[in-house]
Residue frames as a rotation matrix with the C-alpha (Angstrom) as fourth column:
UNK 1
0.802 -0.592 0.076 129.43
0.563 0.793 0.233 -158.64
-0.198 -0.144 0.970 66.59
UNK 2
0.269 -0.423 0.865 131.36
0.332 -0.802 -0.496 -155.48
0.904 0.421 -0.076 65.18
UNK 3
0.400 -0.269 0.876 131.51
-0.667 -0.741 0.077 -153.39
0.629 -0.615 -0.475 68.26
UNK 4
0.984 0.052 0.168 132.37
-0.167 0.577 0.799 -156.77
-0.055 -0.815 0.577 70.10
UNK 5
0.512 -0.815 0.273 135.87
0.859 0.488 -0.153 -157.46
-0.009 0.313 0.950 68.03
UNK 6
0.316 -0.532 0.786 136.42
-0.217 -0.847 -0.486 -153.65
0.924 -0.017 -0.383 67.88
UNK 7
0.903 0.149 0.404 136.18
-0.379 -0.168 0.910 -154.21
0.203 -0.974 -0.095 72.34
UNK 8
0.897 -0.365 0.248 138.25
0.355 0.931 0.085 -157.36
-0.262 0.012 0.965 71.88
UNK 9
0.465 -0.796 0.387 140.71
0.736 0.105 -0.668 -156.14
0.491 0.596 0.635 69.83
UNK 10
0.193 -0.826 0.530 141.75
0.384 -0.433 -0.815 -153.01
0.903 0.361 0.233 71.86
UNK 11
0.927 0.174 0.333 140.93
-0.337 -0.005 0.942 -153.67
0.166 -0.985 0.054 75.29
UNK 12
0.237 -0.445 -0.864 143.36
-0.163 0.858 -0.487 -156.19
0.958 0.257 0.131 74.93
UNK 13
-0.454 -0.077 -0.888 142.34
0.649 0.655 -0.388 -158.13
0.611 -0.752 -0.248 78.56
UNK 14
-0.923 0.308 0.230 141.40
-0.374 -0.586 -0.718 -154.93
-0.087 -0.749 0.657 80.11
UNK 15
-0.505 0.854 0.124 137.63
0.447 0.381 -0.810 -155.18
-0.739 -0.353 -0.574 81.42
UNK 16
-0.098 0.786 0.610 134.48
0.948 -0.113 0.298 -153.66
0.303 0.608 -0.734 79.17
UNK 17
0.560 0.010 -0.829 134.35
0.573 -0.727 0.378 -150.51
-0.598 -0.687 -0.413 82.25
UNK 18
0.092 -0.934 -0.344 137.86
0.200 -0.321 0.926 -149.69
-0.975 -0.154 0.158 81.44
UNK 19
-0.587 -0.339 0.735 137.70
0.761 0.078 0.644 -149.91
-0.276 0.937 0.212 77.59
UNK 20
0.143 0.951 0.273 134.06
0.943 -0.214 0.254 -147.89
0.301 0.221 -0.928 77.55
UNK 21
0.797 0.125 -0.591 135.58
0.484 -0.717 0.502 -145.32
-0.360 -0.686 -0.632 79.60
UNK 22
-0.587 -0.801 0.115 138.78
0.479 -0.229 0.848 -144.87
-0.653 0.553 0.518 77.66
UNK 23
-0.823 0.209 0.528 136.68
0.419 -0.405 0.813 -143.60
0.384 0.890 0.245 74.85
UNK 24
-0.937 0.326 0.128 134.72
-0.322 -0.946 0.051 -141.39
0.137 0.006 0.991 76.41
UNK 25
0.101 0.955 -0.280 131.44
-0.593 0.284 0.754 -143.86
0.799 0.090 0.594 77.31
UNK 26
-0.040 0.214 0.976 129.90
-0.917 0.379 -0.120 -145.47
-0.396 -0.900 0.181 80.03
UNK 27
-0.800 -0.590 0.110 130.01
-0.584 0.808 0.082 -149.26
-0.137 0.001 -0.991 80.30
UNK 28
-0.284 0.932 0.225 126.35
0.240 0.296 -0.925 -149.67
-0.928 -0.208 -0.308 80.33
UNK 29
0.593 0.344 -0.728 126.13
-0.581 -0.443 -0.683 -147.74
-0.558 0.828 -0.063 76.87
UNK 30
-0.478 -0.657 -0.583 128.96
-0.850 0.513 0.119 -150.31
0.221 0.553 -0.804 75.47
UNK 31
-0.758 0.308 0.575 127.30
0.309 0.946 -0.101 -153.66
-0.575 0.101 -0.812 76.96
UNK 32
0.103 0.981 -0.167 124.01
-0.141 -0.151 -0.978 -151.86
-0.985 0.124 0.123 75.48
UNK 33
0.138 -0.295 -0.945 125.87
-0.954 -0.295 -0.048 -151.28
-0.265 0.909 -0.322 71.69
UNK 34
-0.824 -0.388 -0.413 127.22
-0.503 0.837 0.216 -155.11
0.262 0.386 -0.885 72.04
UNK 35
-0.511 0.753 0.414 123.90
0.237 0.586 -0.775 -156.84
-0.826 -0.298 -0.478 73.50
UNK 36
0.534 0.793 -0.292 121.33
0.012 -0.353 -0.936 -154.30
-0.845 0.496 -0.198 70.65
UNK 37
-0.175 -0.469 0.866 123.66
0.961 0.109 0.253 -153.84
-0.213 0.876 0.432 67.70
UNK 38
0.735 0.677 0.036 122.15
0.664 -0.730 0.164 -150.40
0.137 -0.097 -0.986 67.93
UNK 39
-0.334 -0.844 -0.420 125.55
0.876 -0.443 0.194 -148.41
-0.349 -0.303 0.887 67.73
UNK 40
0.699 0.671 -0.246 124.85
0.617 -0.740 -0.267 -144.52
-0.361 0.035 -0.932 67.86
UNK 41
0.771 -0.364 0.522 125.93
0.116 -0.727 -0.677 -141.54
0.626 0.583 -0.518 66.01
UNK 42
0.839 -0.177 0.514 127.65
-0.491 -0.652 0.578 -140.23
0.233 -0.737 -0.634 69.18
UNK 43
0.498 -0.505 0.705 129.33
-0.293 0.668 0.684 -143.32
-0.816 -0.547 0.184 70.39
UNK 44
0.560 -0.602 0.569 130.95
0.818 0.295 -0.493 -144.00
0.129 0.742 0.658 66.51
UNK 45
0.705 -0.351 0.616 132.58
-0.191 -0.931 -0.311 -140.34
0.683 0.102 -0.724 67.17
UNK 46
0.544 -0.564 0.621 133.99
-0.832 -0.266 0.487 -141.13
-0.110 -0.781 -0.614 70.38
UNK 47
0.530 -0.596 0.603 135.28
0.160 0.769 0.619 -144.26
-0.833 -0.231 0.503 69.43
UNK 48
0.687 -0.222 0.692 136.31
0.646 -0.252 -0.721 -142.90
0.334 0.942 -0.030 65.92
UNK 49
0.832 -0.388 0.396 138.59
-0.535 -0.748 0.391 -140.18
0.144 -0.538 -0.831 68.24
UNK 50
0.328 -0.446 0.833 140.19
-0.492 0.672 0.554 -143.06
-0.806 -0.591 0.001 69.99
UNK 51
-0.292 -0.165 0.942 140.50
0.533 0.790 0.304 -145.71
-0.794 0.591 -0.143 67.03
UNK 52
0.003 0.306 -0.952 140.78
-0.472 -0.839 -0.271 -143.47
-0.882 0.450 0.142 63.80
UNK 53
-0.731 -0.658 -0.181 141.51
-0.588 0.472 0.657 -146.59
-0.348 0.586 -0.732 62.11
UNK 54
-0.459 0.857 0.233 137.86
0.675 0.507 -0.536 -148.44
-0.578 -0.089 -0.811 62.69
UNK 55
-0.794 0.406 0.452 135.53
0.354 -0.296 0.887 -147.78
0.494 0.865 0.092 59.67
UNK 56
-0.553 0.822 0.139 132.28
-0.729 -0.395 -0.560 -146.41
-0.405 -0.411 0.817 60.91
UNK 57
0.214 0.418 -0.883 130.86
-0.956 0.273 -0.102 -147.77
0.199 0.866 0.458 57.78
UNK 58
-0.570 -0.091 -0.817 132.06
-0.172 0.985 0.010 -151.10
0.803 0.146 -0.577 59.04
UNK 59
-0.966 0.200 0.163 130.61
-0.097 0.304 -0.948 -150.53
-0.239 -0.932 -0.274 62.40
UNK 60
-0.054 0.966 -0.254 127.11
-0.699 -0.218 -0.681 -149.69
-0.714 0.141 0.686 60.88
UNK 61
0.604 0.626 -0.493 127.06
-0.777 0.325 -0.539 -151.92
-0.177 0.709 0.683 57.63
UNK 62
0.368 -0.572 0.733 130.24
0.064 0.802 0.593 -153.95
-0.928 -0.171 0.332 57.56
UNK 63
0.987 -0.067 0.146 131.66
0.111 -0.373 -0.921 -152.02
0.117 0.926 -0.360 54.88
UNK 64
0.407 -0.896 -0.176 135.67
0.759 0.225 0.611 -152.64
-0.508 -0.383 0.772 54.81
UNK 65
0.856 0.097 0.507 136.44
0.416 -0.711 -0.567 -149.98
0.306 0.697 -0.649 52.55
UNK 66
0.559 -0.453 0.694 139.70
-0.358 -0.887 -0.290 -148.04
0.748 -0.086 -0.658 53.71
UNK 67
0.754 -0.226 0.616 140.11
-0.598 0.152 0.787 -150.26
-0.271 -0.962 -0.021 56.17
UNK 68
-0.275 -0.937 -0.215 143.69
-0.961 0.262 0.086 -152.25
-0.024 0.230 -0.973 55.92
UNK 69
0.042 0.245 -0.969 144.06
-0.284 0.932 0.224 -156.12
0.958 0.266 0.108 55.44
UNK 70
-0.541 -0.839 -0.059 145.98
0.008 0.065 -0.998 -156.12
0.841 -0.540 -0.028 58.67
UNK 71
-0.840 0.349 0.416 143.66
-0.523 -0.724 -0.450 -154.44
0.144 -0.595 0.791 60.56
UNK 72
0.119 0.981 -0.154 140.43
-0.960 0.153 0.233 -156.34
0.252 0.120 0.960 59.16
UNK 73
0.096 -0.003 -0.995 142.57
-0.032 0.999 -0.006 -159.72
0.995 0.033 0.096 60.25
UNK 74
-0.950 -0.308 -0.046 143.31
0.039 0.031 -0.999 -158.68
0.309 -0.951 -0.017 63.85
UNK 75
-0.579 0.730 0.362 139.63
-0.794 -0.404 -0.454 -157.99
-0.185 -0.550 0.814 64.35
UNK 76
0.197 0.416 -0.888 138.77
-0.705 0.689 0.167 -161.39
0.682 0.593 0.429 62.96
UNK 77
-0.364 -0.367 -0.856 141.09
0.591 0.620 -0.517 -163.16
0.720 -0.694 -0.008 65.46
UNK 78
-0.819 0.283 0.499 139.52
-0.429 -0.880 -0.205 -160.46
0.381 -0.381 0.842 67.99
UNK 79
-0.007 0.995 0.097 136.38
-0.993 0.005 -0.120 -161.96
-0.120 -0.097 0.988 67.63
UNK 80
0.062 -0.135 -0.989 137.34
0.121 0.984 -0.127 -166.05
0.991 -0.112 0.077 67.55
UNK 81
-0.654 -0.742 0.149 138.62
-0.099 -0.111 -0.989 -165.13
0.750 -0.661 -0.001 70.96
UNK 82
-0.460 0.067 -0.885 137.14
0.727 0.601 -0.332 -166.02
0.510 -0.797 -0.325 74.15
């Protein structure tokens, strides 16, 4: 549900293709990360490049640590969304 509000939050409307590819991954490896929960070493780097603000540690355990209030509420409304 993590890698879904991270999608959510900074696609913002663009497609799943277009976000996956912005950071350096294929769309098939992003529907795979949001269908398995299975988020790899590789793919937290490349999105950690892009979005230096996203915790790993939240993506893997849902540790908020470091991460801002701001930041942890936009990805909340992120993920209510549609």
């Amino acid at each position: 549900m993590r890698v879904i509000a991270v999608r959510k939050l900074y696609a913002r409307g663009g497609t799943m293709k277009a976000f996956a590819e912005g950071i350096g991954l294929t769309d098939k490896q992003w529907s795979n990360f949001e269908r398995h929960g299975k988020f790899s070493r590789v793919a937290a780097e490349a999105l950690r490049v892009h979005h230096p603000n996203i915790s790993i540690d939240w993506i893997w355990w849902g540790c908020t640590r470091g991460m801002t209030d701001m930041l942890l509420w936009e990805l909340r409304e992120a993920a209510a969304k549609e």
